[in-house]
PDB file with SEQRES, HELIX, SHEET and CRYST1 records, atoms N, CA, C and O in Angstrom:
SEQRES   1 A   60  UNK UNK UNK UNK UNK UNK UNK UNK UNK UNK UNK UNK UNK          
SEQRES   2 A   60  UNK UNK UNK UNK UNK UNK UNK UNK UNK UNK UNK UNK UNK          
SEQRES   3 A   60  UNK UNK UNK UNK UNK UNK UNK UNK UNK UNK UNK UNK UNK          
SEQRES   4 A   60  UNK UNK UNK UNK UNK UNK UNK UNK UNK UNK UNK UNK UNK          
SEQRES   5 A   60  UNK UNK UNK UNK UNK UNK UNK UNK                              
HELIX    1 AA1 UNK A   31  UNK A   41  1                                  11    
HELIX    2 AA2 UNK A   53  UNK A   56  1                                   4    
SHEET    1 AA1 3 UNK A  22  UNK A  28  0                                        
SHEET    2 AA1 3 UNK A   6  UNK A  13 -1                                        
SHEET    3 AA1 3 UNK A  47  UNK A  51 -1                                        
CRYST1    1.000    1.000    1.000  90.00  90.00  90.00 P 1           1          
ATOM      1  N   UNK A   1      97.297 118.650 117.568  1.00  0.00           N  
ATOM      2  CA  UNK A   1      96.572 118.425 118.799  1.00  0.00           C  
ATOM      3  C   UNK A   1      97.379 117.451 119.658  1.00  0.00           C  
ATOM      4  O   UNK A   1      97.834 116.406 119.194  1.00  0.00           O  
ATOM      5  N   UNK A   2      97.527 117.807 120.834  1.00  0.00           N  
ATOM      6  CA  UNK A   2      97.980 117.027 122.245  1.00  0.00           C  
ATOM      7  C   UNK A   2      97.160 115.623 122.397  1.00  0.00           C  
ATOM      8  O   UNK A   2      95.933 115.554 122.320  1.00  0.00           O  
ATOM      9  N   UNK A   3      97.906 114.674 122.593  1.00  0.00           N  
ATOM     10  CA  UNK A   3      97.422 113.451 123.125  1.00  0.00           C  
ATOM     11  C   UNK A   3      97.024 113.569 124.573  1.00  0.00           C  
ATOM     12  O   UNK A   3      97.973 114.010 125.222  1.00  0.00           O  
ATOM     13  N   UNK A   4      95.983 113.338 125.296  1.00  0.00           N  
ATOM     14  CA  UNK A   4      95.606 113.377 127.153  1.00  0.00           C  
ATOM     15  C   UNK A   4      96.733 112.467 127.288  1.00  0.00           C  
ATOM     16  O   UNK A   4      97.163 111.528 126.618  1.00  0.00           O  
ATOM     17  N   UNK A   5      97.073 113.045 128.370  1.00  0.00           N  
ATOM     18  CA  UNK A   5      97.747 111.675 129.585  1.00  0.00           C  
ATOM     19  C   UNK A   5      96.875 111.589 130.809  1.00  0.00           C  
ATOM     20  O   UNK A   5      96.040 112.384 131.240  1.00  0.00           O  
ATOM     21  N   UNK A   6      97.312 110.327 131.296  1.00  0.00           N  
ATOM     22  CA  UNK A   6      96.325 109.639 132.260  1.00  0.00           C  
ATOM     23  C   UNK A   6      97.349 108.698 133.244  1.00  0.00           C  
ATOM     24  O   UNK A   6      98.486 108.316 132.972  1.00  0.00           O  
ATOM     25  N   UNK A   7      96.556 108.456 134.483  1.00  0.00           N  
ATOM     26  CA  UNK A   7      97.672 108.125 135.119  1.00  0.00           C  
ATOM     27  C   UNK A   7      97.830 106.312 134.591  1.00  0.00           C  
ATOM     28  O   UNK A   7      96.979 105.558 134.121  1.00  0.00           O  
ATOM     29  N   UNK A   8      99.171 106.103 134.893  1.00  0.00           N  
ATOM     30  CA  UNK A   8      98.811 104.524 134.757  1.00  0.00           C  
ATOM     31  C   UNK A   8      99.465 103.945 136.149  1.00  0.00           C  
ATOM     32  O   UNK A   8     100.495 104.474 136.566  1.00  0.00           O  
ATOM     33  N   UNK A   9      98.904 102.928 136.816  1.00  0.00           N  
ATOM     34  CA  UNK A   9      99.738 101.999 138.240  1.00  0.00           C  
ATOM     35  C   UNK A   9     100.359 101.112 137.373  1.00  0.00           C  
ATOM     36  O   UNK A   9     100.103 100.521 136.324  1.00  0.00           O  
ATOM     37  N   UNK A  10     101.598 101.264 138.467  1.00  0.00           N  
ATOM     38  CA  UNK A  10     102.610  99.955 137.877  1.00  0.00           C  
ATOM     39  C   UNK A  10     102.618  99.239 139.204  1.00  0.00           C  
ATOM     40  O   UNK A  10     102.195  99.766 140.233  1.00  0.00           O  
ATOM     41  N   UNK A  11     103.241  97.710 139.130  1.00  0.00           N  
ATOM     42  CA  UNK A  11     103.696  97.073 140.166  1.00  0.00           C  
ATOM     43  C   UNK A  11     105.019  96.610 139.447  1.00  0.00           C  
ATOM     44  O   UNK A  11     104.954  95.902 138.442  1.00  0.00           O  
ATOM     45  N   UNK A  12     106.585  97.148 140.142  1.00  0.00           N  
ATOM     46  CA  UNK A  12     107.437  96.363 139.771  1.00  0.00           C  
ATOM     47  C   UNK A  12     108.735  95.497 140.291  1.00  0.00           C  
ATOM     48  O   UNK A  12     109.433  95.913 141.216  1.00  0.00           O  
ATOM     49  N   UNK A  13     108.877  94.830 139.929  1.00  0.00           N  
ATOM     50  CA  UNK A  13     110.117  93.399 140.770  1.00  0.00           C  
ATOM     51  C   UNK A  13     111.182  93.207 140.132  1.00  0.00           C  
ATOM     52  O   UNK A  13     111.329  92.475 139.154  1.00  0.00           O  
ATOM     53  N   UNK A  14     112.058  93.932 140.723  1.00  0.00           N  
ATOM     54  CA  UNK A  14     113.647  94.016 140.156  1.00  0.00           C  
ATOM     55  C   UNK A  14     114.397  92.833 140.229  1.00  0.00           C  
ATOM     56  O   UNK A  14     113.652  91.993 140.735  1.00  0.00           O  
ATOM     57  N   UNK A  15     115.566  92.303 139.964  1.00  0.00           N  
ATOM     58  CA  UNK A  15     115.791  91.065 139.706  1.00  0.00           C  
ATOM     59  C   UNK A  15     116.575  90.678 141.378  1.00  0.00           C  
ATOM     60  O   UNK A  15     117.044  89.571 141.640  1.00  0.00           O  
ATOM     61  N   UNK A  16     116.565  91.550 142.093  1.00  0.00           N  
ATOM     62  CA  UNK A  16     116.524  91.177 143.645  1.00  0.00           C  
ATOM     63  C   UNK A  16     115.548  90.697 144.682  1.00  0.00           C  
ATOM     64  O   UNK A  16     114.972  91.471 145.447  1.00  0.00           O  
ATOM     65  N   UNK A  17     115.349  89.141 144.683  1.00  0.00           N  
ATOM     66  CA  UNK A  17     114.274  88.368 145.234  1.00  0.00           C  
ATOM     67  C   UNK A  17     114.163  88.955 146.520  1.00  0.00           C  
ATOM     68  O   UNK A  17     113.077  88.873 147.094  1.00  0.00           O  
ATOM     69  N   UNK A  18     115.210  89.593 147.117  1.00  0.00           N  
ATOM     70  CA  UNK A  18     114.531  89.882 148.634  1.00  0.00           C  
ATOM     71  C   UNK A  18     113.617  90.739 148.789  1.00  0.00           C  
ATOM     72  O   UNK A  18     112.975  90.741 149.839  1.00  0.00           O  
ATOM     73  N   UNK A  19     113.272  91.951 147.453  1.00  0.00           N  
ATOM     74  CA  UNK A  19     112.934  93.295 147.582  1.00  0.00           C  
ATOM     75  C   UNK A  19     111.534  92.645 147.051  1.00  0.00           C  
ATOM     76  O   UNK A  19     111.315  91.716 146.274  1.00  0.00           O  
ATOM     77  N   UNK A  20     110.584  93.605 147.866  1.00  0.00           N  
ATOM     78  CA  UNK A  20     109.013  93.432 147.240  1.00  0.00           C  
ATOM     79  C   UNK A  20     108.670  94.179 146.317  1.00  0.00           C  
ATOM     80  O   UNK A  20     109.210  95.283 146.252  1.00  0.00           O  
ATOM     81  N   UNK A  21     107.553  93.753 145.215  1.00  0.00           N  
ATOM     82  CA  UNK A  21     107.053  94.422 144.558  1.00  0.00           C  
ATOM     83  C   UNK A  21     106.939  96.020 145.086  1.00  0.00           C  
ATOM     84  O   UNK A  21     106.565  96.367 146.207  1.00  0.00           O  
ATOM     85  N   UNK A  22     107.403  96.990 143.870  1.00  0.00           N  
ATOM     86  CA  UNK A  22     107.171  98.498 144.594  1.00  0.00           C  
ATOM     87  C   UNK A  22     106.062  99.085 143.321  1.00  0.00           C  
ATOM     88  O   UNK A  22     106.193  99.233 142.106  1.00  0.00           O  
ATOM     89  N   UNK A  23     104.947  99.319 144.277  1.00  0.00           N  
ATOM     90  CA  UNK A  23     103.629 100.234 143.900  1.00  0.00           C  
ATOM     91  C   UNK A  23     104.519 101.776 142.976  1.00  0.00           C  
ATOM     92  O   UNK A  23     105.551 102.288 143.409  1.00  0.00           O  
ATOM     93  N   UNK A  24     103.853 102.200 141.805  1.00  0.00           N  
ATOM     94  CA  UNK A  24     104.468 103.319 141.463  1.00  0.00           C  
ATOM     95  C   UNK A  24     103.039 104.080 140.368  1.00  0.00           C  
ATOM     96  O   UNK A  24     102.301 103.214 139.899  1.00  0.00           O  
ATOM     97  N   UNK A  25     102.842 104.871 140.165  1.00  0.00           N  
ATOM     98  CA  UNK A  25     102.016 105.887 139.783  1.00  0.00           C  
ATOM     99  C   UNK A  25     103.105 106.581 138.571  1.00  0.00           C  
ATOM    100  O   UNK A  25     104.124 107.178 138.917  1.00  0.00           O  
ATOM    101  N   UNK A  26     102.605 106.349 136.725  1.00  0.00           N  
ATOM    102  CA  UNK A  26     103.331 107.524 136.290  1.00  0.00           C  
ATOM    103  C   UNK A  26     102.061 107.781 135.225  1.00  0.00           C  
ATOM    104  O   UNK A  26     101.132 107.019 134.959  1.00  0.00           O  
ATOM    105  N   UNK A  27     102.369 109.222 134.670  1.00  0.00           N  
ATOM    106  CA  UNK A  27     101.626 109.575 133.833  1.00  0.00           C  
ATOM    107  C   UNK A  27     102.063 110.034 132.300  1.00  0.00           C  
ATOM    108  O   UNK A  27     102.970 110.843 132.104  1.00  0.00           O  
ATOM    109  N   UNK A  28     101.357 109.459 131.326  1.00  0.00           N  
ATOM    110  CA  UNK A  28     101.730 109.222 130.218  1.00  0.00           C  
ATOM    111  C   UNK A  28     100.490 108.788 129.313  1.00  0.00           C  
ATOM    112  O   UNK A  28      99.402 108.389 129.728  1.00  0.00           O  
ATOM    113  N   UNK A  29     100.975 108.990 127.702  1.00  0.00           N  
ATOM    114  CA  UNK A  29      99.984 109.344 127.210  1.00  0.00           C  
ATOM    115  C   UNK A  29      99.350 108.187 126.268  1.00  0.00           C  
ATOM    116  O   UNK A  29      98.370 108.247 125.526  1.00  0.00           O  
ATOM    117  N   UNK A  30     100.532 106.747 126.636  1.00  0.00           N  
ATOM    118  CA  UNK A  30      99.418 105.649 126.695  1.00  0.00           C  
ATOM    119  C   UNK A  30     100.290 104.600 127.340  1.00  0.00           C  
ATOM    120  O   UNK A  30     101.145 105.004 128.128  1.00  0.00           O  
ATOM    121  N   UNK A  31     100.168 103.087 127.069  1.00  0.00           N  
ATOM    122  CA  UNK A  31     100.605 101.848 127.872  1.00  0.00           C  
ATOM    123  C   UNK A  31     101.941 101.943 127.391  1.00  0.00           C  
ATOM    124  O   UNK A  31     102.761 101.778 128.294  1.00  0.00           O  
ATOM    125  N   UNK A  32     102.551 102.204 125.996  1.00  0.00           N  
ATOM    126  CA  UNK A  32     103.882 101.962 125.762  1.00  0.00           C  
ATOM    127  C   UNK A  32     104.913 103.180 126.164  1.00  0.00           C  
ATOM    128  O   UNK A  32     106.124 103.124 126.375  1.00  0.00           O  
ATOM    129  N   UNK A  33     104.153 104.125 126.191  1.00  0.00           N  
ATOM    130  CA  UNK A  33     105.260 105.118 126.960  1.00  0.00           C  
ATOM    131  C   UNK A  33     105.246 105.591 128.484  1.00  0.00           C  
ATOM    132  O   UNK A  33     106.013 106.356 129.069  1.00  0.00           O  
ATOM    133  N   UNK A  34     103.790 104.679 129.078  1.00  0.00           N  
ATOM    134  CA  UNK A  34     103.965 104.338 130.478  1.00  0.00           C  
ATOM    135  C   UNK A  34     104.942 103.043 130.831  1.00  0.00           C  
ATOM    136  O   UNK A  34     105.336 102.989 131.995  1.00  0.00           O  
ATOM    137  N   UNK A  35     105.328 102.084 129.996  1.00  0.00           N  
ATOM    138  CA  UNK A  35     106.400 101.406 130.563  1.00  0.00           C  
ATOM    139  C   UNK A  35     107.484 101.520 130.211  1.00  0.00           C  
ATOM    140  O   UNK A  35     108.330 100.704 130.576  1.00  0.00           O  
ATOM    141  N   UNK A  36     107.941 103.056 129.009  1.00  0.00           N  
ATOM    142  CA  UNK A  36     109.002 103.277 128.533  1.00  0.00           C  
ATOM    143  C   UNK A  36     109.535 104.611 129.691  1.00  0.00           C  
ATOM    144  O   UNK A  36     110.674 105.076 129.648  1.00  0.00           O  
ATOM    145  N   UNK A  37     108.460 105.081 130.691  1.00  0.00           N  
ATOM    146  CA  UNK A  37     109.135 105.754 131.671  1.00  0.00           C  
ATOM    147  C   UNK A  37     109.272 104.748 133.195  1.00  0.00           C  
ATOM    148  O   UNK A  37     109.911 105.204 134.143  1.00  0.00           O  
ATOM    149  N   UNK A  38     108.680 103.528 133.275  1.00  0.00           N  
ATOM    150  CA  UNK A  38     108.981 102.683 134.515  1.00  0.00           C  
ATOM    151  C   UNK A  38     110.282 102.522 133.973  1.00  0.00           C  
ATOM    152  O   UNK A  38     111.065 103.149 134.687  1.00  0.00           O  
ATOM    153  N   UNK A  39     111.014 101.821 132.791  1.00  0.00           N  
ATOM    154  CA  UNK A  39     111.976 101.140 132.619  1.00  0.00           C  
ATOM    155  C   UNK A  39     113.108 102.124 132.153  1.00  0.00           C  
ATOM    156  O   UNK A  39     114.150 101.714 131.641  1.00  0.00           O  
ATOM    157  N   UNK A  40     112.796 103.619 132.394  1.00  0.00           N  
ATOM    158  CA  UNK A  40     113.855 104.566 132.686  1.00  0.00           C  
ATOM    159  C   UNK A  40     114.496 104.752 134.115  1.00  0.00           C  
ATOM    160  O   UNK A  40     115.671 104.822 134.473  1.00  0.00           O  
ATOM    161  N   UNK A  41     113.024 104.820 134.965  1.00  0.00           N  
ATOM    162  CA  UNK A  41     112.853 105.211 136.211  1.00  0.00           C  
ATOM    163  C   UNK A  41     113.937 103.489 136.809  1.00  0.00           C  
ATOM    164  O   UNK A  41     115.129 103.539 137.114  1.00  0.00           O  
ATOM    165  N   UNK A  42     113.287 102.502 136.818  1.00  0.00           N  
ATOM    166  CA  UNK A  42     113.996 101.251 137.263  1.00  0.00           C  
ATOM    167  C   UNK A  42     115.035 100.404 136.690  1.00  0.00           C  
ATOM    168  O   UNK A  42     115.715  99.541 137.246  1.00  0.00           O  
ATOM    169  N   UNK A  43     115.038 100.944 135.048  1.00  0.00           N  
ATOM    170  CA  UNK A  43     115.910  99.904 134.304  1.00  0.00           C  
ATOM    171  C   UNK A  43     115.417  99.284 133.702  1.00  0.00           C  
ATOM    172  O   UNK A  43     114.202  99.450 133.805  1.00  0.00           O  
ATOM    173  N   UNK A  44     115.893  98.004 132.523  1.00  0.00           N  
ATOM    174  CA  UNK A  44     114.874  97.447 131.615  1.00  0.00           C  
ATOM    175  C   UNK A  44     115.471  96.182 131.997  1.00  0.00           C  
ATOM    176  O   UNK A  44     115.465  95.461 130.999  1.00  0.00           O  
ATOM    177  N   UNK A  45     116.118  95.434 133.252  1.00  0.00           N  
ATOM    178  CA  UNK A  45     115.609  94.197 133.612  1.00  0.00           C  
ATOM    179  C   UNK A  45     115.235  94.629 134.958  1.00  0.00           C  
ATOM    180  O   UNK A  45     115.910  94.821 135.969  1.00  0.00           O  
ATOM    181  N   UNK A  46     114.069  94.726 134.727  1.00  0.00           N  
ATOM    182  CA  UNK A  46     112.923  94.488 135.894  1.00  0.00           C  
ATOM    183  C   UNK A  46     111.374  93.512 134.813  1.00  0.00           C  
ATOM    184  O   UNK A  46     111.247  93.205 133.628  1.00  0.00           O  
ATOM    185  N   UNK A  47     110.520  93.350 136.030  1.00  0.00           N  
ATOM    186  CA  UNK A  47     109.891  92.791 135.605  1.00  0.00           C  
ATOM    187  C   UNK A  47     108.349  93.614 136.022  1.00  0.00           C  
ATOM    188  O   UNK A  47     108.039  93.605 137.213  1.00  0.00           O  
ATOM    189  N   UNK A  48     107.371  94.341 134.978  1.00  0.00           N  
ATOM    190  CA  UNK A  48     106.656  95.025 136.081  1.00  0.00           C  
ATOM    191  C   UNK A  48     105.193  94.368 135.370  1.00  0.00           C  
ATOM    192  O   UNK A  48     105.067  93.453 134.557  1.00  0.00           O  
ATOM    193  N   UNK A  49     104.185  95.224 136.026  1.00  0.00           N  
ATOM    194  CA  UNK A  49     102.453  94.380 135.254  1.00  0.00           C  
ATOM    195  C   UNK A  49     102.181  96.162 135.261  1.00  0.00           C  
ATOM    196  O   UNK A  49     102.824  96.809 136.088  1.00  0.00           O  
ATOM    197  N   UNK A  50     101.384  96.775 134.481  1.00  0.00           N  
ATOM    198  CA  UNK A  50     101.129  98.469 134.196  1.00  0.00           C  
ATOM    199  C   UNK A  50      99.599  98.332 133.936  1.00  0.00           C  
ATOM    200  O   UNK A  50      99.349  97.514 133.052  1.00  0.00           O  
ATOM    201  N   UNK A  51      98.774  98.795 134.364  1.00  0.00           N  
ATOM    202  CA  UNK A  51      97.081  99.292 134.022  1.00  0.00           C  
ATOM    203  C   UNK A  51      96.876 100.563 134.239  1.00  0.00           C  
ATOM    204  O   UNK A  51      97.611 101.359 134.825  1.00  0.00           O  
ATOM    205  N   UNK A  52      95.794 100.744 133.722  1.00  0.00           N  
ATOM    206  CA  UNK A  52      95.017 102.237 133.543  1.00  0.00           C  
ATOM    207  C   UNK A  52      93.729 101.896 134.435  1.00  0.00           C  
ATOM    208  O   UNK A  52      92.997 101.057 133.911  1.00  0.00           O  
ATOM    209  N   UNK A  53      93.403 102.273 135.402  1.00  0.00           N  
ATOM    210  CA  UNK A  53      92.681 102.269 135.933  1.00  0.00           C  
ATOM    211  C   UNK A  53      91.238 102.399 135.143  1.00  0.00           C  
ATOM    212  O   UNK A  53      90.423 101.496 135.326  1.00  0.00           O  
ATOM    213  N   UNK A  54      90.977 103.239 134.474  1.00  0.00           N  
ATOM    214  CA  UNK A  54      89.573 103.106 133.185  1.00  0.00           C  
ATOM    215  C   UNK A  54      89.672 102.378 132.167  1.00  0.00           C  
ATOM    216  O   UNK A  54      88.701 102.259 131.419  1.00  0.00           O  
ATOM    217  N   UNK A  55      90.774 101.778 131.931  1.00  0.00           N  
ATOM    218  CA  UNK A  55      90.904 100.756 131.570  1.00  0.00           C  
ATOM    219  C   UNK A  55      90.379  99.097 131.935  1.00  0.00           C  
ATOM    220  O   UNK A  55      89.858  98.237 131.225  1.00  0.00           O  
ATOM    221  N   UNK A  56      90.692  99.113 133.047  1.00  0.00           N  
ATOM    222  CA  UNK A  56      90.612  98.060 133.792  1.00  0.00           C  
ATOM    223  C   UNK A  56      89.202  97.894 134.264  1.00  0.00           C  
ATOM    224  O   UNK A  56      88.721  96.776 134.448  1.00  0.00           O  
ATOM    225  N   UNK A  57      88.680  98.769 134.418  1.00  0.00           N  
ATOM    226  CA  UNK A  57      87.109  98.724 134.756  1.00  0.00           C  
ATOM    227  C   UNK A  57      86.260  98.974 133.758  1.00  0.00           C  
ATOM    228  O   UNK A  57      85.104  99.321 134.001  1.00  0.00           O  
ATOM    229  N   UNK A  58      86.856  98.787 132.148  1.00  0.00           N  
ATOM    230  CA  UNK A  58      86.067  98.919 131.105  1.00  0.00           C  
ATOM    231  C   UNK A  58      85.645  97.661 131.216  1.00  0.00           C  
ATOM    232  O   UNK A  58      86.468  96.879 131.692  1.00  0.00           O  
ATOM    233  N   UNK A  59      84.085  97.026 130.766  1.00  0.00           N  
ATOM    234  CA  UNK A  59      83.474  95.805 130.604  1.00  0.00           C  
ATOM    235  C   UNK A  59      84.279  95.107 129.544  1.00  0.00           C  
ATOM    236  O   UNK A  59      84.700  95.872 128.677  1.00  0.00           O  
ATOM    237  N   UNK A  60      84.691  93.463 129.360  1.00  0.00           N  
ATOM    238  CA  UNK A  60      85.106  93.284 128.422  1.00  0.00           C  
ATOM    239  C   UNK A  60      84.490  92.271 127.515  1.00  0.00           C  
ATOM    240  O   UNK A  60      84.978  92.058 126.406  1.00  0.00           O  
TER     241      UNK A  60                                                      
END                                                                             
């Protein structure tokens, strides 16, 4: 059986202070292989924060 994927938001800040945080949308089938495709997509020195939106609005 298939694992769901779901989307996850990233915010991320490359090690160039002039550049702003860049908003990014990927989908994946949980938190560690949603930041194992940001840090394909940008590289692995960046610095990013990643949520799941139903996540984030689960009560805690």
């Amino acid at each position: 059986m298939t694992e769901m994927t779901r989307d996850y938001q990233a915010i991320v800040w490359t090690k160039d202070s002039e550049k702003p945080g860049q908003r990014v949308t990927v989908r994946a089938r949980n938190l560690d292989e949603a930041r194992k495709l940001v840090e394909e997509q940008f590289g692995k020195e960046i610095t990013c924060s990643i949520w799941n939106e139903e996540d984030a609005n689960r009560t805690r």
